[in-house]
Every structure is written in C-alpha cells, then in structure tokens.
N, CA, C and O atoms as a GROMACS GRO file, in nm:
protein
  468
    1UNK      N    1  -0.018  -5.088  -3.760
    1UNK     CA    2  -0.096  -5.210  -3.770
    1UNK      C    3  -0.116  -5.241  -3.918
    1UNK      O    4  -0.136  -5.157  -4.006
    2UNK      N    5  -0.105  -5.406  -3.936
    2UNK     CA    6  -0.103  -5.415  -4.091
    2UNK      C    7  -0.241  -5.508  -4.088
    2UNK      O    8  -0.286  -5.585  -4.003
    3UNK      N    9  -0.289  -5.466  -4.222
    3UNK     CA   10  -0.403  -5.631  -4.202
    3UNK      C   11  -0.361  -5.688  -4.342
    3UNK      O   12  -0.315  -5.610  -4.425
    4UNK      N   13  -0.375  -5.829  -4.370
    4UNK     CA   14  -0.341  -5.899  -4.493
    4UNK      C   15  -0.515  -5.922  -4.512
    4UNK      O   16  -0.603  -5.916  -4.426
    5UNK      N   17  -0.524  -5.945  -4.641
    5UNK     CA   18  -0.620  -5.971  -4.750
    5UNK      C   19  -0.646  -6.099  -4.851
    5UNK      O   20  -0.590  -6.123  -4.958
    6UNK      N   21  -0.726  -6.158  -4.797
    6UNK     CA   22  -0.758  -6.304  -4.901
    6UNK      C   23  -0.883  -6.298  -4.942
    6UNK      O   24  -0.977  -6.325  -4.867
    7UNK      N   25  -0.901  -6.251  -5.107
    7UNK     CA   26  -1.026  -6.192  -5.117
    7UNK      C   27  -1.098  -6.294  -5.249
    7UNK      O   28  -1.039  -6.313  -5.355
    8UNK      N   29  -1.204  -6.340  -5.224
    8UNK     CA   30  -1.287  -6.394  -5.331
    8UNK      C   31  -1.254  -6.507  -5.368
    8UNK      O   32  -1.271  -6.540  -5.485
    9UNK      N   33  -1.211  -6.574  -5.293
    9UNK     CA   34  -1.157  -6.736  -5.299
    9UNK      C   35  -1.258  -6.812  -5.337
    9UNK      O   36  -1.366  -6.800  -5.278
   10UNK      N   37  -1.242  -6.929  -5.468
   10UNK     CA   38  -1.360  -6.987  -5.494
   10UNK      C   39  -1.337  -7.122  -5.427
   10UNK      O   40  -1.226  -7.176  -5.432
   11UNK      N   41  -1.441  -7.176  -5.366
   11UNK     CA   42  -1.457  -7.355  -5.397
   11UNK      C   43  -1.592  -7.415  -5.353
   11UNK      O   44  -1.696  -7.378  -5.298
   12UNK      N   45  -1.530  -7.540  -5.414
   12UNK     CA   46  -1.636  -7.620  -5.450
   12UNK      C   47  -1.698  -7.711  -5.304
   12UNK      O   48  -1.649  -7.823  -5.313
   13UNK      N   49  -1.765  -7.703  -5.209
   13UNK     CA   50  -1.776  -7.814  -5.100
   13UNK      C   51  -1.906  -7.877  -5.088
   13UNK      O   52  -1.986  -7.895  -5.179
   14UNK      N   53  -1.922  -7.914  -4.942
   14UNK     CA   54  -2.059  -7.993  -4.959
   14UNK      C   55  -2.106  -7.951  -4.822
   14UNK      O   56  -2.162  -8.015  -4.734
   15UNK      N   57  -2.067  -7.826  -4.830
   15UNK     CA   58  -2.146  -7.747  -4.672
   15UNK      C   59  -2.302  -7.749  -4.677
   15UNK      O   60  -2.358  -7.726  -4.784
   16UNK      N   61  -2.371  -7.776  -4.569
   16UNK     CA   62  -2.500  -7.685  -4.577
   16UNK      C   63  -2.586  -7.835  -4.468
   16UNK      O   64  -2.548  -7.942  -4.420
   17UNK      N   65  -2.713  -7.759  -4.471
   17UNK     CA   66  -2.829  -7.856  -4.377
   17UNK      C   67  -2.872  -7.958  -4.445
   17UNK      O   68  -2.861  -8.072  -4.400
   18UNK      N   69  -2.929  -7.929  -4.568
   18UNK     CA   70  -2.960  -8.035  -4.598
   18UNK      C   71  -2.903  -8.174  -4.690
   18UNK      O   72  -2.811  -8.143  -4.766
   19UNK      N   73  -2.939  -8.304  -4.694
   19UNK     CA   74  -2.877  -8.416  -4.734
   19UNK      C   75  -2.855  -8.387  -4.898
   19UNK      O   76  -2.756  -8.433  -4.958
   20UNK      N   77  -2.959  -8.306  -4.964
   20UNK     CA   78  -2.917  -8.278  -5.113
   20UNK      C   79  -2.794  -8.228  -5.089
   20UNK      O   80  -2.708  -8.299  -5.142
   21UNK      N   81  -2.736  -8.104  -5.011
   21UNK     CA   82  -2.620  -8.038  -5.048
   21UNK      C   83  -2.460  -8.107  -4.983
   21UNK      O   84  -2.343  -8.070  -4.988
   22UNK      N   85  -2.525  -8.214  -4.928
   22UNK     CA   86  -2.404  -8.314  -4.850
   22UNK      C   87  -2.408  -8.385  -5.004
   22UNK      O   88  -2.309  -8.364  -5.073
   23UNK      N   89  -2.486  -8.446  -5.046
   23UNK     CA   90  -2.418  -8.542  -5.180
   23UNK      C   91  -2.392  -8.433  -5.344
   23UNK      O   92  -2.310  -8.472  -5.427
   24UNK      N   93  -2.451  -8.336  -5.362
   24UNK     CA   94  -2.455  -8.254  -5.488
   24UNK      C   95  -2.346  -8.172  -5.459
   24UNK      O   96  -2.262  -8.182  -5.549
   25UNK      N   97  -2.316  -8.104  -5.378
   25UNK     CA   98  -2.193  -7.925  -5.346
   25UNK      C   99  -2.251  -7.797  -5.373
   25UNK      O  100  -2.367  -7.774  -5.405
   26UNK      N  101  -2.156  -7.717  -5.355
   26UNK     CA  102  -2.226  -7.614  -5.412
   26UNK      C  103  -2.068  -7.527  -5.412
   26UNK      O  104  -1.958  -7.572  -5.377
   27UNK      N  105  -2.092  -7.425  -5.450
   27UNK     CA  106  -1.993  -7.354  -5.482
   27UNK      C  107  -1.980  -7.239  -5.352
   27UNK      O  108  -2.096  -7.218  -5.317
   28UNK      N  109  -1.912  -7.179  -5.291
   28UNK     CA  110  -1.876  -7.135  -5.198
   28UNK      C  111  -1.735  -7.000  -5.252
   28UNK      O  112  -1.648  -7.017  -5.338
   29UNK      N  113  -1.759  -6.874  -5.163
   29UNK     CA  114  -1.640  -6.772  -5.154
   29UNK      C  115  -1.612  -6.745  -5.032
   29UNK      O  116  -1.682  -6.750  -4.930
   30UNK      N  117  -1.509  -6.716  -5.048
   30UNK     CA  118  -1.419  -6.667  -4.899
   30UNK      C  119  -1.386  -6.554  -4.931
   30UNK      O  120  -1.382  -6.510  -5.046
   31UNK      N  121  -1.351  -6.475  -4.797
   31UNK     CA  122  -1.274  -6.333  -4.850
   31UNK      C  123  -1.250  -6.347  -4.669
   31UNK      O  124  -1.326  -6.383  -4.579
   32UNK      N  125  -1.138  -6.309  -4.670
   32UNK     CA  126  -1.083  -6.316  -4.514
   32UNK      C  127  -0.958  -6.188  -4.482
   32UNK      O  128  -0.868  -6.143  -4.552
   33UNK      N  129  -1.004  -6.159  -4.343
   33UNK     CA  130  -0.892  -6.047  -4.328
   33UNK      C  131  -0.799  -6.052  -4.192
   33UNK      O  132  -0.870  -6.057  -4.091
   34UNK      N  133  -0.680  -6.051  -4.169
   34UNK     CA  134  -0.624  -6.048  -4.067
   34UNK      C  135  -0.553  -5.959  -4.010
   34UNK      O  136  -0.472  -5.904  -4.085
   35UNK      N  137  -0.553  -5.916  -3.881
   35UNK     CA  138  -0.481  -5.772  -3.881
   35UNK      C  139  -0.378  -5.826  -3.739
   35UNK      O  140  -0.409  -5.899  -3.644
   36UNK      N  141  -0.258  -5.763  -3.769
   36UNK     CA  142  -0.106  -5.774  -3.652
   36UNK      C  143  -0.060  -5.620  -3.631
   36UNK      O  144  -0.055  -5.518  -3.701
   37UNK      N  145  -0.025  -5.659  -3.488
   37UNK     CA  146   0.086  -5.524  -3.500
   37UNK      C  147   0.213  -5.561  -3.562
   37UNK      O  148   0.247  -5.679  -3.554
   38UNK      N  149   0.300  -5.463  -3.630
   38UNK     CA  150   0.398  -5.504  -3.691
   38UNK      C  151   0.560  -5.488  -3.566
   38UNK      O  152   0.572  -5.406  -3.474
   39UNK      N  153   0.603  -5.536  -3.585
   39UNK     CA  154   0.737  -5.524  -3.490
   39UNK      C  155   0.826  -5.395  -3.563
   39UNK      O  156   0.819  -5.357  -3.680
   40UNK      N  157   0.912  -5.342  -3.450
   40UNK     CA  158   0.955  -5.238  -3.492
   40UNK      C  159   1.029  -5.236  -3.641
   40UNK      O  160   1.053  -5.351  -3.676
   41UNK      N  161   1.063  -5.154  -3.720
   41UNK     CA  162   1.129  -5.110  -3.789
   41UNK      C  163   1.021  -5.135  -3.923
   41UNK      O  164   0.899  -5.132  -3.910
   42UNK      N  165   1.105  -5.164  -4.072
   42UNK     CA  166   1.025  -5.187  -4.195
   42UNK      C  167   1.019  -5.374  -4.203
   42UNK      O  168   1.095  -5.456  -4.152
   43UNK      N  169   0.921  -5.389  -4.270
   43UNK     CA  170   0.879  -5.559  -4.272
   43UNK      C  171   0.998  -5.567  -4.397
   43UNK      O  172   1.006  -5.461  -4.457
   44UNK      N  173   1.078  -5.657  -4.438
   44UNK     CA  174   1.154  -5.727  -4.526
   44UNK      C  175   1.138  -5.862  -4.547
   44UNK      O  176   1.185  -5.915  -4.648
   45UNK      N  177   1.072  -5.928  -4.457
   45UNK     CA  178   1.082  -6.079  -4.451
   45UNK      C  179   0.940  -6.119  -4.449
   45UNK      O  180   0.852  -6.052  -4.395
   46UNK      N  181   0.920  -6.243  -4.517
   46UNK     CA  182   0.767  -6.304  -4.469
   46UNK      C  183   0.765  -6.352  -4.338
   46UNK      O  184   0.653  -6.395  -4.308
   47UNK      N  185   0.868  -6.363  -4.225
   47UNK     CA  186   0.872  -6.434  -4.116
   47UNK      C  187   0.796  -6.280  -4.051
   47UNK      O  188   0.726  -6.319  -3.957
   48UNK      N  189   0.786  -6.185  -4.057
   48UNK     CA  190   0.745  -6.082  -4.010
   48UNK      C  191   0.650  -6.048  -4.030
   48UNK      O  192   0.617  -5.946  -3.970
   49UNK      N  193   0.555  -6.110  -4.120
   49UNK     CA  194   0.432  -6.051  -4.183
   49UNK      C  195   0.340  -6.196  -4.151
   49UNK      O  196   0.376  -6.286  -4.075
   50UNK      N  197   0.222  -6.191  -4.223
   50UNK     CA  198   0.137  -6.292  -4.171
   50UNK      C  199   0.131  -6.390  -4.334
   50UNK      O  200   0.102  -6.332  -4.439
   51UNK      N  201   0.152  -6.485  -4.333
   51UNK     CA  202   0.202  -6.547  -4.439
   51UNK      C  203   0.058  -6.546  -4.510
   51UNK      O  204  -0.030  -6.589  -4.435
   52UNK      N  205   0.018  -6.513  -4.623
   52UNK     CA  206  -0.103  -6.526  -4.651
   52UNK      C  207  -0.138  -6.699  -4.734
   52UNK      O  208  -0.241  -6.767  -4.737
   53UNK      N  209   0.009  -6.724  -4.794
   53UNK     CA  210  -0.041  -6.870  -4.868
   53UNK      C  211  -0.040  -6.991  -4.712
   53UNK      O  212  -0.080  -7.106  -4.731
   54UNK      N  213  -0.022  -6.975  -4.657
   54UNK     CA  214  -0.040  -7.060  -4.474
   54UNK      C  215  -0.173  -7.059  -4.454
   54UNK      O  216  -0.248  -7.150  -4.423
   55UNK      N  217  -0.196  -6.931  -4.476
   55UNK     CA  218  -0.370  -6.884  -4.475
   55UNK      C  219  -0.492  -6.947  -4.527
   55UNK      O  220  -0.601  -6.974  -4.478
   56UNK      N  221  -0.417  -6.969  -4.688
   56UNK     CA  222  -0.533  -6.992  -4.804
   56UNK      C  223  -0.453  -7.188  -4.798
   56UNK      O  224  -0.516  -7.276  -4.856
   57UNK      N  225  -0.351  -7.214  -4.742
   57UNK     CA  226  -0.380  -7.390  -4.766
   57UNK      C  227  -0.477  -7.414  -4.649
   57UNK      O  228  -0.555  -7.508  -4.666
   58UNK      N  229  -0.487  -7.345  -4.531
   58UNK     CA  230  -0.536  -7.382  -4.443
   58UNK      C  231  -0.713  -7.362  -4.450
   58UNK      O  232  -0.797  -7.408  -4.373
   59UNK      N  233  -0.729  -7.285  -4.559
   59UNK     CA  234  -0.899  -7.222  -4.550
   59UNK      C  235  -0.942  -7.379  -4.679
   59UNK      O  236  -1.055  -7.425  -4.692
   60UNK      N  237  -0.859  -7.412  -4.729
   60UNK     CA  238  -0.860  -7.474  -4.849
   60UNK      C  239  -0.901  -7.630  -4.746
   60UNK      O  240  -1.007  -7.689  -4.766
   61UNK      N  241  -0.845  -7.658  -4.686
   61UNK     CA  242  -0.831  -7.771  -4.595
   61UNK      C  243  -1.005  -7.794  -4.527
   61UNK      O  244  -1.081  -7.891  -4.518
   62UNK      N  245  -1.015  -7.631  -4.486
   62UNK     CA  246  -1.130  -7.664  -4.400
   62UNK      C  247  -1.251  -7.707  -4.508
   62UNK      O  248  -1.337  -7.784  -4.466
   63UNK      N  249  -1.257  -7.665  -4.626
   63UNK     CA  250  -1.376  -7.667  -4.701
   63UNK      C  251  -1.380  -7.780  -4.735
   63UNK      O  252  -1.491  -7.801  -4.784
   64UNK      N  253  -1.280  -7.922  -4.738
   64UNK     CA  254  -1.284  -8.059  -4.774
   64UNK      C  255  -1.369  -8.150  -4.655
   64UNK      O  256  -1.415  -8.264  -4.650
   65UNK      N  257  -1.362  -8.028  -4.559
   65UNK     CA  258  -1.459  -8.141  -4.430
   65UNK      C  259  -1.590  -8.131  -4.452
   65UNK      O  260  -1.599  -8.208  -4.357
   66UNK      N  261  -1.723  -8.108  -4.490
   66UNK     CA  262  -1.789  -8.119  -4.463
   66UNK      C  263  -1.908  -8.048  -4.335
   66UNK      O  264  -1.966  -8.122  -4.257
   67UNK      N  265  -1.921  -7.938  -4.335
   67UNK     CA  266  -2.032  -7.884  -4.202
   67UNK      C  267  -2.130  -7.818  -4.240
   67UNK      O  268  -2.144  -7.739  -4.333
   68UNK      N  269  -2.223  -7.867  -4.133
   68UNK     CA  270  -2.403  -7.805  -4.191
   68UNK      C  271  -2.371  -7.648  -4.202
   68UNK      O  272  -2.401  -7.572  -4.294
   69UNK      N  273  -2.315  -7.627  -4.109
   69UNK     CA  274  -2.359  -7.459  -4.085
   69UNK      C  275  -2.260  -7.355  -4.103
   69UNK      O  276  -2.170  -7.358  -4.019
   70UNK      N  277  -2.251  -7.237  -4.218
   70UNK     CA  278  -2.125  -7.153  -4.271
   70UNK      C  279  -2.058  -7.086  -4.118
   70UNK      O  280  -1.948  -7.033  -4.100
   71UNK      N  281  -2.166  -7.111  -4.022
   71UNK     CA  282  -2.104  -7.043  -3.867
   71UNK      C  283  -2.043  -7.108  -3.822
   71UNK      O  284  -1.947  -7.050  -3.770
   72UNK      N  285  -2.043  -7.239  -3.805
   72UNK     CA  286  -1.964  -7.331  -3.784
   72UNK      C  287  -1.783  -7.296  -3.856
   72UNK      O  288  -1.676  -7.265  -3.805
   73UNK      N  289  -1.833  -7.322  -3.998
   73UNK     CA  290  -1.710  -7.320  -4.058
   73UNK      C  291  -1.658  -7.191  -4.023
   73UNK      O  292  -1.555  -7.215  -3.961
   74UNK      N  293  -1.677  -7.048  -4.031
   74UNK     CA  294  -1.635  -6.930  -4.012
   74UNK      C  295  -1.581  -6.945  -3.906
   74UNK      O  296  -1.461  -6.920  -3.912
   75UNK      N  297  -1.642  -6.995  -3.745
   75UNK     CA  298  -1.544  -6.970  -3.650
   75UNK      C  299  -1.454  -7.067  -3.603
   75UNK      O  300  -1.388  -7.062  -3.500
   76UNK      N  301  -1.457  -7.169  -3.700
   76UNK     CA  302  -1.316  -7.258  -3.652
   76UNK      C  303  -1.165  -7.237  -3.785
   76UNK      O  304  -1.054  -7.289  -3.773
   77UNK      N  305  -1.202  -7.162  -3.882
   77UNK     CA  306  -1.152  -7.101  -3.964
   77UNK      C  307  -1.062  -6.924  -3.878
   77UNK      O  308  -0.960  -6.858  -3.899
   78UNK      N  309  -1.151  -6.920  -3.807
   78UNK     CA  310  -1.102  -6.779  -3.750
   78UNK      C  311  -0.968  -6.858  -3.643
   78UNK      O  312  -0.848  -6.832  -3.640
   79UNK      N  313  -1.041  -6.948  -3.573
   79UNK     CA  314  -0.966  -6.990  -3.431
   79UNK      C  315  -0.811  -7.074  -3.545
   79UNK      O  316  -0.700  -7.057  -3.494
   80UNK      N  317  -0.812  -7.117  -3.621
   80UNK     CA  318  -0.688  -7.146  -3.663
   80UNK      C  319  -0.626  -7.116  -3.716
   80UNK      O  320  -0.521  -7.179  -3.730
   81UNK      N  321  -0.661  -6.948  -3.807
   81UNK     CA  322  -0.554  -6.840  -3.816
   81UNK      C  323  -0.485  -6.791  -3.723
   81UNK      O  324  -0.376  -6.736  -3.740
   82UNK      N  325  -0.552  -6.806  -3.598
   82UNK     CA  326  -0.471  -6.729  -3.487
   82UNK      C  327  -0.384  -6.838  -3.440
   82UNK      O  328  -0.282  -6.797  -3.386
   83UNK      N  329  -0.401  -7.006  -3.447
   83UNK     CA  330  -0.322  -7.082  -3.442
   83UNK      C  331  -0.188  -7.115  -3.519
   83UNK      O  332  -0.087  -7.184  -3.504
   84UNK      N  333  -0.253  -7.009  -3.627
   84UNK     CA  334  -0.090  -7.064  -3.778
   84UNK      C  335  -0.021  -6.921  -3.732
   84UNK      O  336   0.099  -6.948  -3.727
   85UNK      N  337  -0.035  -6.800  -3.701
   85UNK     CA  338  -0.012  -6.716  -3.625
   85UNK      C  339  -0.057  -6.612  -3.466
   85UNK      O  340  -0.141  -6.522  -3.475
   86UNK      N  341  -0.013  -6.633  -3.381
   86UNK     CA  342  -0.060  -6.563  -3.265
   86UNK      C  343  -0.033  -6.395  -3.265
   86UNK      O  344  -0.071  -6.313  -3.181
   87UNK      N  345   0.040  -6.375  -3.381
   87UNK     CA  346   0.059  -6.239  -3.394
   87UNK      C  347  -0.097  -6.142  -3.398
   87UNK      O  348  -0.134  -6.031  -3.360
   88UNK      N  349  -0.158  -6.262  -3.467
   88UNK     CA  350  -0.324  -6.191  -3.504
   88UNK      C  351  -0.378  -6.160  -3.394
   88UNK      O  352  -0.374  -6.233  -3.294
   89UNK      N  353  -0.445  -6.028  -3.399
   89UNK     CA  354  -0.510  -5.960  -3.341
   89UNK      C  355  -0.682  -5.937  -3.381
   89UNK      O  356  -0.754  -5.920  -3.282
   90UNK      N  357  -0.742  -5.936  -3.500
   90UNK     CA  358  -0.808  -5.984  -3.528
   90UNK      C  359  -0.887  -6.030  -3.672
   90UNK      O  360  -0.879  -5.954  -3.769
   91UNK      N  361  -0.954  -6.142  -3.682
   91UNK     CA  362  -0.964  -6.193  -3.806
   91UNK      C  363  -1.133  -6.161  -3.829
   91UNK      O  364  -1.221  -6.176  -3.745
   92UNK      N  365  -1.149  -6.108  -3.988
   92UNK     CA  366  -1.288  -6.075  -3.994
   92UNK      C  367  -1.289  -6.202  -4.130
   92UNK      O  368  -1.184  -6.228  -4.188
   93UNK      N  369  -1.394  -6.258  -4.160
   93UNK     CA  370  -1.432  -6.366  -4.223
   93UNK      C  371  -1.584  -6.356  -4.298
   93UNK      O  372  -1.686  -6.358  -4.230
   94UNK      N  373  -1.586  -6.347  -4.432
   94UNK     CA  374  -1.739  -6.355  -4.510
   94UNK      C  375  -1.742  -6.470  -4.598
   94UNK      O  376  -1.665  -6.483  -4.693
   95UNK      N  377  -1.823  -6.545  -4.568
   95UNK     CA  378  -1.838  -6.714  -4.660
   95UNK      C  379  -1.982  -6.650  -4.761
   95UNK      O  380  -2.065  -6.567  -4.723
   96UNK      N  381  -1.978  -6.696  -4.848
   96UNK     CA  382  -2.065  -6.698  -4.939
   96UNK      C  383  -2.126  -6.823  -5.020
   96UNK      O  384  -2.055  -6.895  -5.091
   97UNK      N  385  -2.257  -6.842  -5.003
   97UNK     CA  386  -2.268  -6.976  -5.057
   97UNK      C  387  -2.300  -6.927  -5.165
   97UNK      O  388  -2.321  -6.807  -5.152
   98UNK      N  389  -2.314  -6.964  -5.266
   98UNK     CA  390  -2.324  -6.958  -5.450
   98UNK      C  391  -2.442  -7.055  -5.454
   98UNK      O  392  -2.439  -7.170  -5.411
   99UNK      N  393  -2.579  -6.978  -5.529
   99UNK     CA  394  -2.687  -7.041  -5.605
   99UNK      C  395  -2.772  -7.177  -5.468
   99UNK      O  396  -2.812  -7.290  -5.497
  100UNK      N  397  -2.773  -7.111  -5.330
  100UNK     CA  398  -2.791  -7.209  -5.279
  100UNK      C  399  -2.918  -7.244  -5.272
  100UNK      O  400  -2.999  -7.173  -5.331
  101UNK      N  401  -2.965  -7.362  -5.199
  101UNK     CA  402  -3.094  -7.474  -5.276
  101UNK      C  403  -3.233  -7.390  -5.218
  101UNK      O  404  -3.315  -7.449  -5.147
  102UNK      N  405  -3.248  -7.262  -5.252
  102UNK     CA  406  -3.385  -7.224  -5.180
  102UNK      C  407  -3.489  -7.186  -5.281
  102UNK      O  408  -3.482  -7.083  -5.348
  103UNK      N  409  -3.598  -7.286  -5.291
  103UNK     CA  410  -3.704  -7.209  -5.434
  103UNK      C  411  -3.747  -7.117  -5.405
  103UNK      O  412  -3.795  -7.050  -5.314
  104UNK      N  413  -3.707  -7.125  -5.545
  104UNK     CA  414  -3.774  -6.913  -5.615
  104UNK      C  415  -3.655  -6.840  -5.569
  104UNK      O  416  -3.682  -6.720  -5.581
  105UNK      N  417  -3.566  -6.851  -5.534
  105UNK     CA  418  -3.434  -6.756  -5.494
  105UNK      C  419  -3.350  -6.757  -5.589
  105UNK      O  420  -3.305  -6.861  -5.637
  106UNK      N  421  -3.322  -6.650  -5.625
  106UNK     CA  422  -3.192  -6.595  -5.740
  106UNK      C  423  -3.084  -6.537  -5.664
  106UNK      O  424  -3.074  -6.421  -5.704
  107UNK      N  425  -2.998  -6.560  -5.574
  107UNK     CA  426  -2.912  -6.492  -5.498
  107UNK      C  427  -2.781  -6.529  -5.399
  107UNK      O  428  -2.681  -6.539  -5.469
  108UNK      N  429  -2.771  -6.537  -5.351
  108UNK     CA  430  -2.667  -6.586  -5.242
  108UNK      C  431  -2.683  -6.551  -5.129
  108UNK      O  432  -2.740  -6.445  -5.106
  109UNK      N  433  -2.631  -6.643  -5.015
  109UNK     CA  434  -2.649  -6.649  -4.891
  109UNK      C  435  -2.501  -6.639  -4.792
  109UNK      O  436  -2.416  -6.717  -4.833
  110UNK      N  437  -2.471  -6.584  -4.710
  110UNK     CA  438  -2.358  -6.614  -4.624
  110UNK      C  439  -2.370  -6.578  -4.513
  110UNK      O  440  -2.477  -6.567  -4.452
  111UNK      N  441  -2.214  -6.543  -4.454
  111UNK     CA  442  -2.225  -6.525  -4.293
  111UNK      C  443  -2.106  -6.417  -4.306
  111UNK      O  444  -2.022  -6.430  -4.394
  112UNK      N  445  -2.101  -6.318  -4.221
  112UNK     CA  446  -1.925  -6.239  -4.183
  112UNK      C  447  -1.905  -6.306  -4.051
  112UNK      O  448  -1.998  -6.376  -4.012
  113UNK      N  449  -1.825  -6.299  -3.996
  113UNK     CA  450  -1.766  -6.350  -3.849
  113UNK      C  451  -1.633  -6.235  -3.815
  113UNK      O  452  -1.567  -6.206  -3.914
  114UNK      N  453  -1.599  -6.180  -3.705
  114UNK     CA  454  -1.479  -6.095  -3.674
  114UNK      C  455  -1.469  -6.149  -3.521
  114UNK      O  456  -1.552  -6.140  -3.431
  115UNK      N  457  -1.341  -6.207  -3.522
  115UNK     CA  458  -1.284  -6.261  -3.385
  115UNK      C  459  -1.234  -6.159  -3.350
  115UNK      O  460  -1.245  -6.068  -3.432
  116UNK      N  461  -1.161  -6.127  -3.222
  116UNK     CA  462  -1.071  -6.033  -3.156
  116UNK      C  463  -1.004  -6.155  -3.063
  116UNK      O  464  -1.055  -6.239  -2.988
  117UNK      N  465  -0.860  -6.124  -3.105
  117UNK     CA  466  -0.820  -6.228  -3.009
  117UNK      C  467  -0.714  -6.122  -2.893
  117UNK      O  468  -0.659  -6.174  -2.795
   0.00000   0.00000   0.00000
C-alpha cells in the first residue's frame, strides 16, 4: 500500500461564517493524504500511482468557491479525490485557517477529515 503526500499548501480564500471573512480572506493550509493499493509488480509510470499535481489543481479549484464551514470544504475535497482516482482507498485531510477573526486569539483554527472509501 502506497499513500501520496500534499503537505502545507498555502492559499488565500474567503472561507468562513462570517460576512467580514466572505469580503477580507484569510489565508488557509492544506496538507492531504491519499492511500491505494498498488498493482502488481514495481510502479514506473504516473498512470500507476496517484497523480499528485491532479490532486493539488483540484484542491486549488475548491478554495476559489467560497464556503462557511472548513467541514464542508474538507469533505467534498475528500469525495473528489476519490473521483480524479477510484484507486483511493482512503483520504485523510487537515485545513488550517491562518490568523482567523477571533478576539484576543493568537493561533489557528482547523479541521482533519479521513474518508474510507
């Protein structure tokens, strides 16, 4: 069993509850993991492995939409890795919001998510 690794991805979106963080953004990380069984013999080809840049246009895509809630985004992010590959077996997912709008807080906030498909 192999798992691929997309770790510490930065961007910029406009996730969150409230209307400040729909018009201001905030900064956001990803780190995502996917795990396949591998087919017999040694991997040589990317058609055999889980493409990881398929991965990161597709995580890149989701962060341009817009959603209140990082649970939201985490599990429709999970459900369409297993759509860009069905090989996946399962995807674990940690969003991180960066500096988000809570007074008196110095820290960060997120979510993990792990599908089993």
């Amino acid at each position: 069993m192999f798992t691929i690794h997309i770790n510490n991805c930065r961007f910029f979106a406009h996730h969150g509850l409230h209307e400040e963080e729909a018009i201001v953004g905030a900064g956001f990380e990803v780190s995502l993991s996917a795990t396949f069984e591998e087919e017999e013999g040694n991997i040589t080809s990317v058609r055999q492995t889980i493409n990881y840049v398929d991965i990161f246009e597709m995580v890149k895509k989701h962060f341009e939409k817009p959603r209140q809630l990082l649970e939201t985004l985490a599990q429709e992010i999970a459900a369409d890795v297993y759509h860009i590959d069905p090989r996946v077996q399962t995807v674990d997912i940690h969003l991180t919001k960066l500096n988000p709008p809570i007074a008196n807080f110095t820290g960060t906030v997120g979510v993990s998510y792990t599908k089993r498909f």
